[in-house]
Backbone bond lengths (Angstrom), bond angles and torsions (degrees), N, CA, C in turn:
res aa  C-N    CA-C-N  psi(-1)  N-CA   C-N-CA  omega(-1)  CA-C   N-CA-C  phi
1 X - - - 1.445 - - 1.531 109.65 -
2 X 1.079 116.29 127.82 1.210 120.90 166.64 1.439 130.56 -109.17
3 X 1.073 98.76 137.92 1.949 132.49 -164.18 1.399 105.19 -63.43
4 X 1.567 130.85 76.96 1.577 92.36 177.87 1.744 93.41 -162.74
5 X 1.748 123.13 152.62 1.313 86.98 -171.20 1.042 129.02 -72.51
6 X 1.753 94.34 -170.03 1.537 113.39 -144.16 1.756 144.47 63.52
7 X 1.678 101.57 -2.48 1.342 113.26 -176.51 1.655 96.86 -77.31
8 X 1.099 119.27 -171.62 1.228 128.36 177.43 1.409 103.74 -137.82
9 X 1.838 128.94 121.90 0.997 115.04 168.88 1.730 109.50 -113.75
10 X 1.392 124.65 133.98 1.923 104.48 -142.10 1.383 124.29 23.71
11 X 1.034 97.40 -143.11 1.413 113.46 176.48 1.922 125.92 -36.06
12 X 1.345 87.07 -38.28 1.756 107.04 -166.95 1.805 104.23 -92.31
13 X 1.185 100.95 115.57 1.544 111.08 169.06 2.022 112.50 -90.71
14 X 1.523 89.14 148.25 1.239 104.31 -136.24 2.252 89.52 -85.99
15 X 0.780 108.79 138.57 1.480 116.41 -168.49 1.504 125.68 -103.22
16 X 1.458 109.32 -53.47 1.502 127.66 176.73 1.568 102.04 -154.95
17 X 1.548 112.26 150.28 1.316 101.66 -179.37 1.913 91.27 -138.12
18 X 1.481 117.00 137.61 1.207 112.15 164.57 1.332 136.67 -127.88
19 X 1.024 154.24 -166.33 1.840 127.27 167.73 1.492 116.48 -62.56
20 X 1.495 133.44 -16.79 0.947 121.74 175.00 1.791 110.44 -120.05
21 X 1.248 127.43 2.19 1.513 128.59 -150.11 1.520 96.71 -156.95
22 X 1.291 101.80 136.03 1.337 115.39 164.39 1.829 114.11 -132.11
23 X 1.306 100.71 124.30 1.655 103.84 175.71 1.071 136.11 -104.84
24 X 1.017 136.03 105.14 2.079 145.65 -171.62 1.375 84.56 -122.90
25 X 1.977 78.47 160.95 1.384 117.29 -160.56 1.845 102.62 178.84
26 X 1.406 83.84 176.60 1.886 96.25 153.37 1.671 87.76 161.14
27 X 1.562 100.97 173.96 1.494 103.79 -152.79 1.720 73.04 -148.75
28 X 1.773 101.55 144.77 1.668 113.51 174.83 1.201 102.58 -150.54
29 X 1.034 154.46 -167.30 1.256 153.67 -103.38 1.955 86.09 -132.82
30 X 1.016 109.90 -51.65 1.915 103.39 -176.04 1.316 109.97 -73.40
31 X 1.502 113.32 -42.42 1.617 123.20 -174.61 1.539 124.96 -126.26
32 X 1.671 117.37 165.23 1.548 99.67 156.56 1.787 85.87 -135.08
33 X 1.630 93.49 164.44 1.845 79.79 176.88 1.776 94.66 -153.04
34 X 1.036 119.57 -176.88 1.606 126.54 -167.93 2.011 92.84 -152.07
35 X 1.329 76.02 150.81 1.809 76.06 168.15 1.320 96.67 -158.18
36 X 1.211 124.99 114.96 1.530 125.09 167.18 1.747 123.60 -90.64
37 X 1.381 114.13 107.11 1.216 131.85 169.44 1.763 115.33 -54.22
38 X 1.126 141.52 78.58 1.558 126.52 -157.53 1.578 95.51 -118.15
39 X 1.492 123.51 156.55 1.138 117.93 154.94 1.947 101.12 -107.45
40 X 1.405 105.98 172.63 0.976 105.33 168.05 1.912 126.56 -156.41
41 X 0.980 121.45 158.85 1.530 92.64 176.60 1.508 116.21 -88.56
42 X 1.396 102.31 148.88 1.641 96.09 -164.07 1.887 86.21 -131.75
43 X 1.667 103.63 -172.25 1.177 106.71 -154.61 1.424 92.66 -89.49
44 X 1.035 150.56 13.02 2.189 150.67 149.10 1.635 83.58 -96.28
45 X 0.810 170.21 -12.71 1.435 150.03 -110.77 1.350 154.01 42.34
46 X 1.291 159.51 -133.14 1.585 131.85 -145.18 1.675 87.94 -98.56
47 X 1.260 93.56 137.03 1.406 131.15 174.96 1.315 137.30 -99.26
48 X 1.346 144.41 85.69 1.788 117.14 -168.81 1.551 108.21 -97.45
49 X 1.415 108.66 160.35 1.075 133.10 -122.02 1.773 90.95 -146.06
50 X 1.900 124.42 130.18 0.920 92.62 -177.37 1.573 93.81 -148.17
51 X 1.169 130.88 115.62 1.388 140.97 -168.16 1.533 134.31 -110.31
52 X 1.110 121.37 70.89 1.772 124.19 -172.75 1.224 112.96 -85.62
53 X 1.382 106.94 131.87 1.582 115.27 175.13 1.838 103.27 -117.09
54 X 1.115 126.28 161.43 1.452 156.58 -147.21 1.645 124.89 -149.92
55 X 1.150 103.78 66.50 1.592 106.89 168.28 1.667 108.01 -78.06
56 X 1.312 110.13 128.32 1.542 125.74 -167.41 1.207 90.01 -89.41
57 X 1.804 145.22 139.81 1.037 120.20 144.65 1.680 128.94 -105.69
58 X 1.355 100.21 36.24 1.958 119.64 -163.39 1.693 97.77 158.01
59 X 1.293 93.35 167.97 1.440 107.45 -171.18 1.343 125.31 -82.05
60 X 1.831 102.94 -3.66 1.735 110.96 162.94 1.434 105.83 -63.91
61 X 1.493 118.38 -47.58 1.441 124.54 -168.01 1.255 104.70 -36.09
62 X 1.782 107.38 -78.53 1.396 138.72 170.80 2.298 91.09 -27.70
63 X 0.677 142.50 -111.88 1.337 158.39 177.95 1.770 89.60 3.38
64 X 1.644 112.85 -78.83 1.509 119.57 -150.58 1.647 91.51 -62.07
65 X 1.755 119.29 -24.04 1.598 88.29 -164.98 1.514 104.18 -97.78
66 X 1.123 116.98 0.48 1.712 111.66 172.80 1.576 102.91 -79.91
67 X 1.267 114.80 -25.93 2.126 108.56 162.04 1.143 90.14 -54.20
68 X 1.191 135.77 -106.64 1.781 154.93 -121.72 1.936 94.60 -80.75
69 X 1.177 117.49 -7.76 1.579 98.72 -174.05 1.781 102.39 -76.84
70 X 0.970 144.14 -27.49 1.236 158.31 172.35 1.857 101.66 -53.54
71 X 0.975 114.37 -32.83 1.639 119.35 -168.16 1.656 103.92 -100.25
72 X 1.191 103.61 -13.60 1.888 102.25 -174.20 1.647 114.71 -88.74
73 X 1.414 100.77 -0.26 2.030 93.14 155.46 1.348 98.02 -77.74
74 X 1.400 122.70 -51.94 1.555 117.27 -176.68 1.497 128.29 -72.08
75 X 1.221 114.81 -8.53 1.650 104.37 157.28 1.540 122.42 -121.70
76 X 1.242 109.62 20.58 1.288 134.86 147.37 1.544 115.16 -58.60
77 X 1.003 121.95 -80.52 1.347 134.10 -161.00 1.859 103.36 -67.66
78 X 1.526 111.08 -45.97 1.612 105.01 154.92 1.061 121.62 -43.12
79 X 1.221 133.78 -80.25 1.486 142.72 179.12 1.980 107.44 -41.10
80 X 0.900 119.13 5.05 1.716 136.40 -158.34 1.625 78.80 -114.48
81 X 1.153 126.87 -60.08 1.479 137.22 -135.91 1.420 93.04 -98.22
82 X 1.396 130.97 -46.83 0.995 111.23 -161.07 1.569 110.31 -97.70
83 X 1.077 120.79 11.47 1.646 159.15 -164.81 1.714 98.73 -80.49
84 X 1.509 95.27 -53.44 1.462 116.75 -165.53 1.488 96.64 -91.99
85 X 1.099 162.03 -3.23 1.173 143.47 -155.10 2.166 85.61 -135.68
């Protein structure tokens, strides 16, 4: 599979891709959201790094992402995995 935009990796469509960062997202009528995939060098060595932001656009948004925020360590780290392979 290849990484590049417009792919879809689960849920998260693929946005910009760079040597160290990859950006997905998509935006629908309750929400828009970003999640940046980054590696980085850390103090053992390279590290990734994983950062989602959440623009609500109404109070369904706010509602649907307090369901699914509980589930995004766990399809985080999939979407990580299958990223890499």
């Amino acid at each position: 599979m290849r990484v590049e935009p417009g792919a879809r990796l689960g849920p998260f469509r693929v946005l910009a891709v760079t040597d160290d960062e990859v950006l997905a997202g998509d935006d629908d009528e309750h929400l828009d959201f970003r999640t940046s995939f980054a590696v980085r060098e850390g103090a053992t060595g390279l590290e990734g790094v994983c950062t989602t932001v959440v623009r609500y656009r109404r109070r369904a948004g706010h509602l649907y992402f307090k369901v699914i925020q509980p589930f995004h360590h766990l399809i985080v780290p999939r979407v990580v995995a299958r990223a890499r392979s």
